[in-house]
KOLGU-4560 file (N, C-alpha, C; in nm, 3 decimals, padded with zeros to 5 digits):
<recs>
<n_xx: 06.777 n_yy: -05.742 n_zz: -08.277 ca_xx: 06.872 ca_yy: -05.672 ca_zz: -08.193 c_xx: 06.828 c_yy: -05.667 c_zz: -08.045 mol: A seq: 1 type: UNK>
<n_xx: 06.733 n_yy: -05.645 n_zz: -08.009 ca_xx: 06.654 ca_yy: -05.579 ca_zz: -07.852 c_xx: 06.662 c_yy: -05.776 c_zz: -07.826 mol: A seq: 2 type: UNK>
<n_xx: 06.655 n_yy: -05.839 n_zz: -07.892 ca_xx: 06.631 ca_yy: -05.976 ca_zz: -07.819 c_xx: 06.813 c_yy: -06.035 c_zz: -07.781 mol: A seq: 3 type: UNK>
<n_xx: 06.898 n_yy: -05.995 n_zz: -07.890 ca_xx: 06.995 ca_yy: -06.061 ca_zz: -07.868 c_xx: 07.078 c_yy: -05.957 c_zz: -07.729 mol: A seq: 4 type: UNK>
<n_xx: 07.000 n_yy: -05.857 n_zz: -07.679 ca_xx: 07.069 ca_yy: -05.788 ca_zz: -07.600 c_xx: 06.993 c_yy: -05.802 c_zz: -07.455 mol: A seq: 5 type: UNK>
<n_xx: 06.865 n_yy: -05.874 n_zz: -07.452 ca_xx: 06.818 ca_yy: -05.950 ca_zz: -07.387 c_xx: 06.877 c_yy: -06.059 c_zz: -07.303 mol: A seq: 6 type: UNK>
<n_xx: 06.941 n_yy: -06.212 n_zz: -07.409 ca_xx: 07.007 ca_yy: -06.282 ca_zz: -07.400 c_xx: 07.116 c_yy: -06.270 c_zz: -07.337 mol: A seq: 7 type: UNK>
<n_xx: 07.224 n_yy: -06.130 n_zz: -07.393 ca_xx: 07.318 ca_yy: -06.103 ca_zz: -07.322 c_xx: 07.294 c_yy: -06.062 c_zz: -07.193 mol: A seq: 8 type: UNK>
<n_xx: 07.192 n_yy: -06.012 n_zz: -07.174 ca_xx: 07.200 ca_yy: -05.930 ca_zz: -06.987 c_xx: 07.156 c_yy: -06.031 c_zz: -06.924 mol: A seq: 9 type: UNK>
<n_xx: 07.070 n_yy: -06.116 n_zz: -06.975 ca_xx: 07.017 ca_yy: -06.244 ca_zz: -06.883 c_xx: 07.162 c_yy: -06.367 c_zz: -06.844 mol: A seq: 10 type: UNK>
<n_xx: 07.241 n_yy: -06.340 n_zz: -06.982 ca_xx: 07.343 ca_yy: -06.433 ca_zz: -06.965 c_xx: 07.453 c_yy: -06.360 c_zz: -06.845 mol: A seq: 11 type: UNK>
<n_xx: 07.452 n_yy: -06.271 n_zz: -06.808 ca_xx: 07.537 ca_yy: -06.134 ca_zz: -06.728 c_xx: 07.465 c_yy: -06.155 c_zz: -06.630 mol: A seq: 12 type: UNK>
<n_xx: 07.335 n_yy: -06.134 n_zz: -06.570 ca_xx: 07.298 ca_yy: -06.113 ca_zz: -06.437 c_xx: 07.229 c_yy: -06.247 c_zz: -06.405 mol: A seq: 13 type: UNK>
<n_xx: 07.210 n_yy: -06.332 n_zz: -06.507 ca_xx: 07.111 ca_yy: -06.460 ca_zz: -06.427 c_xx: 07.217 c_yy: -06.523 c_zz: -06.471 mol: A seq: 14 type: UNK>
<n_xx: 07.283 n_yy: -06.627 n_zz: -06.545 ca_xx: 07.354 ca_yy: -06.750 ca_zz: -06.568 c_xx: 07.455 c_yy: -06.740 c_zz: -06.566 mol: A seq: 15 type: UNK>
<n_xx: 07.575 n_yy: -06.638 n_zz: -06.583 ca_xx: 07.692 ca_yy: -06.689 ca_zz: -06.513 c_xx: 07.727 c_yy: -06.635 c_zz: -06.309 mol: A seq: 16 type: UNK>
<n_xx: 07.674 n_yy: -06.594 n_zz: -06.324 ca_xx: 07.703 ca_yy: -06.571 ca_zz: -06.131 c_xx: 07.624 c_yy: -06.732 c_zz: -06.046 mol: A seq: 17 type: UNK>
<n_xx: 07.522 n_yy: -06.773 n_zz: -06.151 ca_xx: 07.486 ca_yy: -06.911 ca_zz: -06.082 c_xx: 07.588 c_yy: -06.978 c_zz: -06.160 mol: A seq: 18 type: UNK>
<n_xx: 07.666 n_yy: -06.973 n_zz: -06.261 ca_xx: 07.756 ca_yy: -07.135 ca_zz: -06.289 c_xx: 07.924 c_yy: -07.094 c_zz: -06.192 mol: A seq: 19 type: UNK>
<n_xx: 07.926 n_yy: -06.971 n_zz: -06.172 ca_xx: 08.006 ca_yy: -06.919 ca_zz: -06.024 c_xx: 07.961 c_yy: -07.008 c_zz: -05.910 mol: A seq: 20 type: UNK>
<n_xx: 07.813 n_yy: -06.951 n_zz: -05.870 ca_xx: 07.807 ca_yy: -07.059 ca_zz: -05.797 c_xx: 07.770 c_yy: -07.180 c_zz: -05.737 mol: A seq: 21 type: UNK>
<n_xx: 07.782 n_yy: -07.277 n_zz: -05.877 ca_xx: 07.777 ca_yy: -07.399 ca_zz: -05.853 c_xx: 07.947 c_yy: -07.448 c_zz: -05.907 mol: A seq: 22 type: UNK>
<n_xx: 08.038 n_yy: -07.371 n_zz: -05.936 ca_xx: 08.192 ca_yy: -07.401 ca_zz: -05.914 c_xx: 08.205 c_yy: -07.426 c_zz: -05.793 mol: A seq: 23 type: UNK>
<n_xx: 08.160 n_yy: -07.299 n_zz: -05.695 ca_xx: 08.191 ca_yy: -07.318 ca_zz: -05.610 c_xx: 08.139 c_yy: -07.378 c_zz: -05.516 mol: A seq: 24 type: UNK>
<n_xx: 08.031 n_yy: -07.458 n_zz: -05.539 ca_xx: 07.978 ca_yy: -07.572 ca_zz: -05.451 c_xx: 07.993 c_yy: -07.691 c_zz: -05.508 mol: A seq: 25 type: UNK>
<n_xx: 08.096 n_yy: -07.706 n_zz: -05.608 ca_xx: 08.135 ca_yy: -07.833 ca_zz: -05.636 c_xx: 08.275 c_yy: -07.902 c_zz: -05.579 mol: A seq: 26 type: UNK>
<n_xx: 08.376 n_yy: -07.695 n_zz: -05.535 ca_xx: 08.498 ca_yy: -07.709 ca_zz: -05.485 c_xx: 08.463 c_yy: -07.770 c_zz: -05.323 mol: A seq: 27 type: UNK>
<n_xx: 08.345 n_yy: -07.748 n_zz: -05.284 ca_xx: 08.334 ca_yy: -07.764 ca_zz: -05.129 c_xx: 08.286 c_yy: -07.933 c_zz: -05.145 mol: A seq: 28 type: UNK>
<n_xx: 08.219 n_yy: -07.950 n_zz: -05.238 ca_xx: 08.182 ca_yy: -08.131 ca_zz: -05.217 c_xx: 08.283 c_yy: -08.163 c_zz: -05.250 mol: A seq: 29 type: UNK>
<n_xx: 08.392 n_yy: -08.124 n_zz: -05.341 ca_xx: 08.505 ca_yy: -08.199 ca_zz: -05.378 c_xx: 08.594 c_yy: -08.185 c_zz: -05.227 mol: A seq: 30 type: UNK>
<n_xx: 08.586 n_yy: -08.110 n_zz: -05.174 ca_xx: 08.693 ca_yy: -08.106 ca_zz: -05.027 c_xx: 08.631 c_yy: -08.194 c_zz: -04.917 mol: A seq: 31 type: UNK>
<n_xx: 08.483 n_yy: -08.193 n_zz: -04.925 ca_xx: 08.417 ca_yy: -08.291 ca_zz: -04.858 c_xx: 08.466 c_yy: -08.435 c_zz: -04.893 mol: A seq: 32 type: UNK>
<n_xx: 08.460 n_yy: -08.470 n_zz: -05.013 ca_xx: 08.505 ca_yy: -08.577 ca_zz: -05.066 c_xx: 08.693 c_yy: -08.644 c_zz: -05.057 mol: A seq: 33 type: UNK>
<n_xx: 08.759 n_yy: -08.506 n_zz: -05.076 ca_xx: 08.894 ca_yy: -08.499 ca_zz: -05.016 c_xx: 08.912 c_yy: -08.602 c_zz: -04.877 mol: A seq: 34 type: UNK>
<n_xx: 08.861 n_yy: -08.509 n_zz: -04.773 ca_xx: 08.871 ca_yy: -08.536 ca_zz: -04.628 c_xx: 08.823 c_yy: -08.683 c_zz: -04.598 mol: A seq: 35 type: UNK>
<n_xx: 08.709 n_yy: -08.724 n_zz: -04.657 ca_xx: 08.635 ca_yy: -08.835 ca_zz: -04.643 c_xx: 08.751 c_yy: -08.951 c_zz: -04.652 mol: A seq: 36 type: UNK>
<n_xx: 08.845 n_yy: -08.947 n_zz: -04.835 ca_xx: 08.904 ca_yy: -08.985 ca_zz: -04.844 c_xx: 09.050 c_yy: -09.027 c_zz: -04.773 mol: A seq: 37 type: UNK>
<n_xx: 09.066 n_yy: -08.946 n_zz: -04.683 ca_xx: 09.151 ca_yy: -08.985 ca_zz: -04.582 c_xx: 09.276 c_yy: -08.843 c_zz: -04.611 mol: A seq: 38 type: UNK>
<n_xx: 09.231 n_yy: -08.710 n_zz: -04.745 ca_xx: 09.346 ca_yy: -08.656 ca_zz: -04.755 c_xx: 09.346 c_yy: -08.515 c_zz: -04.704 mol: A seq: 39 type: UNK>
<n_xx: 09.464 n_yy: -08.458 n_zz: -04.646 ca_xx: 09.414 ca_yy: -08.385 ca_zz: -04.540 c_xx: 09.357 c_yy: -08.235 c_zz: -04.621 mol: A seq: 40 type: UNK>
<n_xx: 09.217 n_yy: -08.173 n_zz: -04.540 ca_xx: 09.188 ca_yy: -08.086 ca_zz: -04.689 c_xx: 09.234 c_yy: -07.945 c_zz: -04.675 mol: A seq: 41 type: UNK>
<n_xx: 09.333 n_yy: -07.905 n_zz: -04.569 ca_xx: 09.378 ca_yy: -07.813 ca_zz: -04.597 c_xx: 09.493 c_yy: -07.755 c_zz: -04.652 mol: A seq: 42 type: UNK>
<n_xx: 09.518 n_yy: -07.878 n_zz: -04.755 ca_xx: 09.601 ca_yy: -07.874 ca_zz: -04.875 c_xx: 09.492 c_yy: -07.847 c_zz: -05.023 mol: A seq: 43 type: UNK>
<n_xx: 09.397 n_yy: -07.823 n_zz: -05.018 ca_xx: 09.328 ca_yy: -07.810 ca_zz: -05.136 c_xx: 09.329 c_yy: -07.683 c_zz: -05.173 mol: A seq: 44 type: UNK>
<n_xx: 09.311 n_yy: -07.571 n_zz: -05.136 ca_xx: 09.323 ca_yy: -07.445 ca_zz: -05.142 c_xx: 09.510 c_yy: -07.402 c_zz: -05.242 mol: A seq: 45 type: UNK>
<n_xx: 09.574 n_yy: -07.530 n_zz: -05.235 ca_xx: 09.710 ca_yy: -07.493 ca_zz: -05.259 c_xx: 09.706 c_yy: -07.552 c_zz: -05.413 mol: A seq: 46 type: UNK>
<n_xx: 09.650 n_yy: -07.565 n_zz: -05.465 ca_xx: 09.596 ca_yy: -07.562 ca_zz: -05.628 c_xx: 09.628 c_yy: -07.459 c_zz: -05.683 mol: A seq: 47 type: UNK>
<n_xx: 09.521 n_yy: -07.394 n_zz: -05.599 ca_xx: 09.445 ca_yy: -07.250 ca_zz: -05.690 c_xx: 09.517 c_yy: -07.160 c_zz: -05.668 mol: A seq: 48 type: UNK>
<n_xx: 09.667 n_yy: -07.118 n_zz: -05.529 ca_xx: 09.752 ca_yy: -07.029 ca_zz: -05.530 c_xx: 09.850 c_yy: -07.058 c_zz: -05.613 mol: A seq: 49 type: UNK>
<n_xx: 09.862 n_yy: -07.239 n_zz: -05.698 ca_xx: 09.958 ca_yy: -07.218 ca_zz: -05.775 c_xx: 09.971 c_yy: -07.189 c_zz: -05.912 mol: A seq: 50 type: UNK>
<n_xx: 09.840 n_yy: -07.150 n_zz: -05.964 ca_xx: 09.754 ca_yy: -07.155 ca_zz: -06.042 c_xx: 09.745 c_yy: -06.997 c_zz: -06.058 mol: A seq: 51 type: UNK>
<n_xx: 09.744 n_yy: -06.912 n_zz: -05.946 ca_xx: 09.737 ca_yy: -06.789 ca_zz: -05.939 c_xx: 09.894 c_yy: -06.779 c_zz: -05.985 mol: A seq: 52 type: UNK>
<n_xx: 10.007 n_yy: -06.820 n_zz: -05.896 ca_xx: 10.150 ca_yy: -06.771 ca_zz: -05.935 c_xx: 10.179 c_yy: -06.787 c_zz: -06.088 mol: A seq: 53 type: UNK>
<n_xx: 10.149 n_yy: -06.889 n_zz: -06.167 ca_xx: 10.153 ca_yy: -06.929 ca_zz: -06.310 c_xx: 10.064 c_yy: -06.832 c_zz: -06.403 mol: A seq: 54 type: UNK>
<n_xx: 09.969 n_yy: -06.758 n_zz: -06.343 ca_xx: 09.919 ca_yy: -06.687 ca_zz: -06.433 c_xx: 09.966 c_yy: -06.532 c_zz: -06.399 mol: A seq: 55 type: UNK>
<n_xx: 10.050 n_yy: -06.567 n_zz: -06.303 ca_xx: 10.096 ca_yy: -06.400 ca_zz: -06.248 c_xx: 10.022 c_yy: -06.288 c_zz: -06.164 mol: A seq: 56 type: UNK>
<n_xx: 09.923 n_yy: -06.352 n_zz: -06.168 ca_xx: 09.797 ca_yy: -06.308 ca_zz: -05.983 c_xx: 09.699 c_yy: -06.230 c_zz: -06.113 mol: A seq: 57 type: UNK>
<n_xx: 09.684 n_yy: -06.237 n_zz: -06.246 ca_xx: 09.606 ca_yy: -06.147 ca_zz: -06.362 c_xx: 09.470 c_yy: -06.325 c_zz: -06.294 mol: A seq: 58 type: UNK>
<n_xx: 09.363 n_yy: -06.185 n_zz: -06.313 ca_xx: 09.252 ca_yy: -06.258 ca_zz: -06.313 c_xx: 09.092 c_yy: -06.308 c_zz: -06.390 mol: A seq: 59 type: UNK>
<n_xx: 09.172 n_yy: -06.127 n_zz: -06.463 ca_xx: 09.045 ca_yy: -06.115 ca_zz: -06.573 c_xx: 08.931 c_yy: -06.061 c_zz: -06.515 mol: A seq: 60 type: UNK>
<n_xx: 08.782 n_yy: -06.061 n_zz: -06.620 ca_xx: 08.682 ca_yy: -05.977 ca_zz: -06.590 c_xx: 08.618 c_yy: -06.103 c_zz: -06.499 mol: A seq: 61 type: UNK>
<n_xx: 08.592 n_yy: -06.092 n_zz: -06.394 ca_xx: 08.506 ca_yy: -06.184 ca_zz: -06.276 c_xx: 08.342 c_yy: -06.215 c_zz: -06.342 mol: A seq: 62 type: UNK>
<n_xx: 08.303 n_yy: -06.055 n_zz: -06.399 ca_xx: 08.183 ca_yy: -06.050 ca_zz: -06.390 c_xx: 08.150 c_yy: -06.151 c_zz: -06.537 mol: A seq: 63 type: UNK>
<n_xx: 08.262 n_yy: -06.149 n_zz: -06.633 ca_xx: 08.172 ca_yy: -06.213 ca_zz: -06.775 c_xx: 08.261 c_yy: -06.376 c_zz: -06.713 mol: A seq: 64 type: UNK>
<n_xx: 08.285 n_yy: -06.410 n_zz: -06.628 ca_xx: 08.366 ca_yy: -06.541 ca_zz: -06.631 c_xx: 08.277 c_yy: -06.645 c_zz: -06.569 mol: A seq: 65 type: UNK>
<n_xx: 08.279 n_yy: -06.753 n_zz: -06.610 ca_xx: 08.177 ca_yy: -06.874 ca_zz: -06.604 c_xx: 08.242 c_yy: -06.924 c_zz: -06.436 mol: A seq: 66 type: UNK>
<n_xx: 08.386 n_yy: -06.920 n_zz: -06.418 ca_xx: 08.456 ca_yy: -06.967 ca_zz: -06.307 c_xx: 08.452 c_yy: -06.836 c_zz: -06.160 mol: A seq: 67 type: UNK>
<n_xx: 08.447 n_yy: -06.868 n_zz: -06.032 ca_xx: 08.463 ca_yy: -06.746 ca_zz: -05.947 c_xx: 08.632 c_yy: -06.762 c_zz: -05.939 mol: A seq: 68 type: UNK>
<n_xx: 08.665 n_yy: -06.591 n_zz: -05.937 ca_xx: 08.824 ca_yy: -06.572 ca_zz: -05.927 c_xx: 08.883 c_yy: -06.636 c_zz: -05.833 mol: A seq: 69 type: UNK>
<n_xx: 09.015 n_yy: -06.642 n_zz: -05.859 ca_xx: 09.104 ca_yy: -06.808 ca_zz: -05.798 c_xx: 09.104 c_yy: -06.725 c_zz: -05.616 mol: A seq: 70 type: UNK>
<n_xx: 09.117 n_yy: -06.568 n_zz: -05.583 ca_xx: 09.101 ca_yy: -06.601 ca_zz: -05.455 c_xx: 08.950 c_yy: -06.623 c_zz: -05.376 mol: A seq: 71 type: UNK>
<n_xx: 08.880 n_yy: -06.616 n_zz: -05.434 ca_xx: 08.717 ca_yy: -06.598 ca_zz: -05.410 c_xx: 08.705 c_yy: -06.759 c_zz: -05.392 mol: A seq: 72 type: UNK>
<n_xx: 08.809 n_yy: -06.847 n_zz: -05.429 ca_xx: 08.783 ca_yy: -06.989 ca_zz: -05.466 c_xx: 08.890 c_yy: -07.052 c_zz: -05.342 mol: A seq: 73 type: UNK>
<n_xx: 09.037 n_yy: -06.993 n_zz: -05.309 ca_xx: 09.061 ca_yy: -06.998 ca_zz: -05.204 c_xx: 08.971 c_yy: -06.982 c_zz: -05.057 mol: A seq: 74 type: UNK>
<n_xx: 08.968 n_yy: -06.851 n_zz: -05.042 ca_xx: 08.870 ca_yy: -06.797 ca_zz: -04.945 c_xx: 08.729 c_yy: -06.926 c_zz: -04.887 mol: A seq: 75 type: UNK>
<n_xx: 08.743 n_yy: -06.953 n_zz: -04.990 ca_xx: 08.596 ca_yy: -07.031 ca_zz: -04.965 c_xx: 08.628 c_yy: -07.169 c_zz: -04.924 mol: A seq: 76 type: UNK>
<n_xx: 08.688 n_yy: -07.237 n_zz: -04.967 ca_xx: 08.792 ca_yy: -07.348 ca_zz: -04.958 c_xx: 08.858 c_yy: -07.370 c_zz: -04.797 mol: A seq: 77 type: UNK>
<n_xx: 08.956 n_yy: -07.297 n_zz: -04.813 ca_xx: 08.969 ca_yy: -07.251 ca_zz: -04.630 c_xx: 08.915 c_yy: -07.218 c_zz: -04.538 mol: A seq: 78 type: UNK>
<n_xx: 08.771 n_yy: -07.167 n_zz: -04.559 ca_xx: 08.650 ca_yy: -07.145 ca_zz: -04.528 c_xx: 08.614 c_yy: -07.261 c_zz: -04.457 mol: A seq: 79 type: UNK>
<n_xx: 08.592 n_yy: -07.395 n_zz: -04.530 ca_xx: 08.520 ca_yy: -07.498 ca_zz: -04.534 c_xx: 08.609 c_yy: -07.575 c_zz: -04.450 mol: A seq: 80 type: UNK>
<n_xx: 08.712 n_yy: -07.590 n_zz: -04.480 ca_xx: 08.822 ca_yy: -07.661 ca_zz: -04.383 c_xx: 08.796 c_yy: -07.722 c_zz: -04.255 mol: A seq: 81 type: UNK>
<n_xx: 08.715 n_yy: -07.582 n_zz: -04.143 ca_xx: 08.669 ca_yy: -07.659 ca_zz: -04.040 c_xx: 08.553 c_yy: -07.737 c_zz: -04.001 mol: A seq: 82 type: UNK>
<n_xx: 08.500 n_yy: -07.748 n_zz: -04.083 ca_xx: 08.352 ca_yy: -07.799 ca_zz: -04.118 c_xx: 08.417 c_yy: -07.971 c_zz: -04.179 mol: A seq: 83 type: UNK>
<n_xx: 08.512 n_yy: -07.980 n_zz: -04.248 ca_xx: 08.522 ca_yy: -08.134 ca_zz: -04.305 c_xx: 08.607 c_yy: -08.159 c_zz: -04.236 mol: A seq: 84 type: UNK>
<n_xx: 08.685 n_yy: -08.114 n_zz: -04.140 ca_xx: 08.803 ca_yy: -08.168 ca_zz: -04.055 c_xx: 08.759 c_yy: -08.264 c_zz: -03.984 mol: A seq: 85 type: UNK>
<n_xx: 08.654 n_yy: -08.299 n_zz: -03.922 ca_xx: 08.614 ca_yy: -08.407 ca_zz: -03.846 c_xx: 08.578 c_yy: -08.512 c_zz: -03.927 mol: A seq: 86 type: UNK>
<n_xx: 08.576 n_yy: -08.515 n_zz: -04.042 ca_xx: 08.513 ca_yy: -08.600 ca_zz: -04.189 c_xx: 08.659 c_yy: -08.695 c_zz: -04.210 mol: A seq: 87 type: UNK>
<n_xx: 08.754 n_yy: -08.588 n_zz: -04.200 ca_xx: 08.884 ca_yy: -08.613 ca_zz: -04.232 c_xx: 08.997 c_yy: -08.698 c_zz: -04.097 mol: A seq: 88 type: UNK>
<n_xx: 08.937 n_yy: -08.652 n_zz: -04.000 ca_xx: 08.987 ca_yy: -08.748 ca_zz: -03.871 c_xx: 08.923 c_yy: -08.855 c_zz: -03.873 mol: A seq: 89 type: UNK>
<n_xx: 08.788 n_yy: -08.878 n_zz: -03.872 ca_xx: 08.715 ca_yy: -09.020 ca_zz: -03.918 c_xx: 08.790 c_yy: -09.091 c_zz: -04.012 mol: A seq: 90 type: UNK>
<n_xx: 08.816 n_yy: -09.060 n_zz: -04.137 ca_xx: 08.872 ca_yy: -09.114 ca_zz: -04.218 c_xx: 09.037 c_yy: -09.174 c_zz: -04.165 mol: A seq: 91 type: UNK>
<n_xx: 09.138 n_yy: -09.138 n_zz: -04.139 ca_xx: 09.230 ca_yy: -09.139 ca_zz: -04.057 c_xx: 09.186 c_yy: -09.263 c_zz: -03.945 mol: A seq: 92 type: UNK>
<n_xx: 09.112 n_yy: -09.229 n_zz: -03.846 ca_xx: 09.067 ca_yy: -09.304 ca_zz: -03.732 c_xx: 09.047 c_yy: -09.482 c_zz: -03.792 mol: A seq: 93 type: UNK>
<n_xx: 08.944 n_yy: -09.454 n_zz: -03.926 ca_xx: 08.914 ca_yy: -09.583 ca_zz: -03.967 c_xx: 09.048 c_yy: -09.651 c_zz: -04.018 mol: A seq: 94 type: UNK>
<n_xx: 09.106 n_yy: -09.559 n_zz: -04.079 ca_xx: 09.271 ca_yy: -09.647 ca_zz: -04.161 c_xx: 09.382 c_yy: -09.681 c_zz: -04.028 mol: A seq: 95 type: UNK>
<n_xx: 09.347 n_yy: -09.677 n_zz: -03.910 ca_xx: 09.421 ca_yy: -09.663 ca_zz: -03.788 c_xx: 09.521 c_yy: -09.533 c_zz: -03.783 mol: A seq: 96 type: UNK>
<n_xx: 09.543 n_yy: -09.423 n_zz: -03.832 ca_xx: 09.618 ca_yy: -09.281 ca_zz: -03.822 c_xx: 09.554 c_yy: -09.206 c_zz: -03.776 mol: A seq: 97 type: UNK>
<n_xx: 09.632 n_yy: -09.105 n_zz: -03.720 ca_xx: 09.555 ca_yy: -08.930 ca_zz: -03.665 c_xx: 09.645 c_yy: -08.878 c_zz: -03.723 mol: A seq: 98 type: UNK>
<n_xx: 09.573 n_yy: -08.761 n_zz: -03.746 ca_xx: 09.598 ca_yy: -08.631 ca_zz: -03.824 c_xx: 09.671 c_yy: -08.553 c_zz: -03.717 mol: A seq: 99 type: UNK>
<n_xx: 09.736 n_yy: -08.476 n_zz: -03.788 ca_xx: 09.876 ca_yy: -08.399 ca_zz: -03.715 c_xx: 09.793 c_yy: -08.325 c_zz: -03.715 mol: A seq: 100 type: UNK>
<n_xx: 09.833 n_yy: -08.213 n_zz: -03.581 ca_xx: 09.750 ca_yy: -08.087 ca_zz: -03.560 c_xx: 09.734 c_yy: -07.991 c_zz: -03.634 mol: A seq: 101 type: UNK>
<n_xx: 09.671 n_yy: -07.932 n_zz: -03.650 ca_xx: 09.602 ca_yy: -07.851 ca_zz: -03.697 c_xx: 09.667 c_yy: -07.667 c_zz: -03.661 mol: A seq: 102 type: UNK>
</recs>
């Protein structure tokens, strides 16, 4: 008993807030990777609000969830935006296009 309640608090305070956040440093290489690709990345964030409307904005318990909540995943996303925007005009530049303003 004392061990399997061990397991659980270690699984609660050490391993899911790190698989939180390596979601969310996989959403930022994936937007890195977006922009690179030539697509503009401040359409990526528009996933996860539709994703929110389909589930009805319910998010569940944050703390036992392997995923960070869909706006914690926005936020961060839009966050990043100005940081790959120049990733994303390169990309553009090389295919001969520019990116509409911003």
């Amino acid at each position: 008993m004392p061990g399997e309640l061990m397991d659980a608090g270690s699984q609660m305070l050490v391993h899911l807030p790190n698989s939180r956040a390596m979601e969310l440093e996989s959403d930022v290489i994936g937007l890195e990777l977006m922009a690179r690709a030539g697509y503009d990345p401040r359409h990526a964030s528009s996933i996860w609000r539709k994703m929110q409307q389909i589930k009805g904005g319910q998010q569940g318990a944050t703390f036992l969830s392997t995923h960070p909540a869909g706006d914690q995943r926005i936020a961060e996303l839009d966050a990043y935006v100005p940081k790959v925007w120049p990733l994303y005009q390169a990309a553009l530049a090389s295919k001969g296009r520019k990116a509409l303003a911003r």
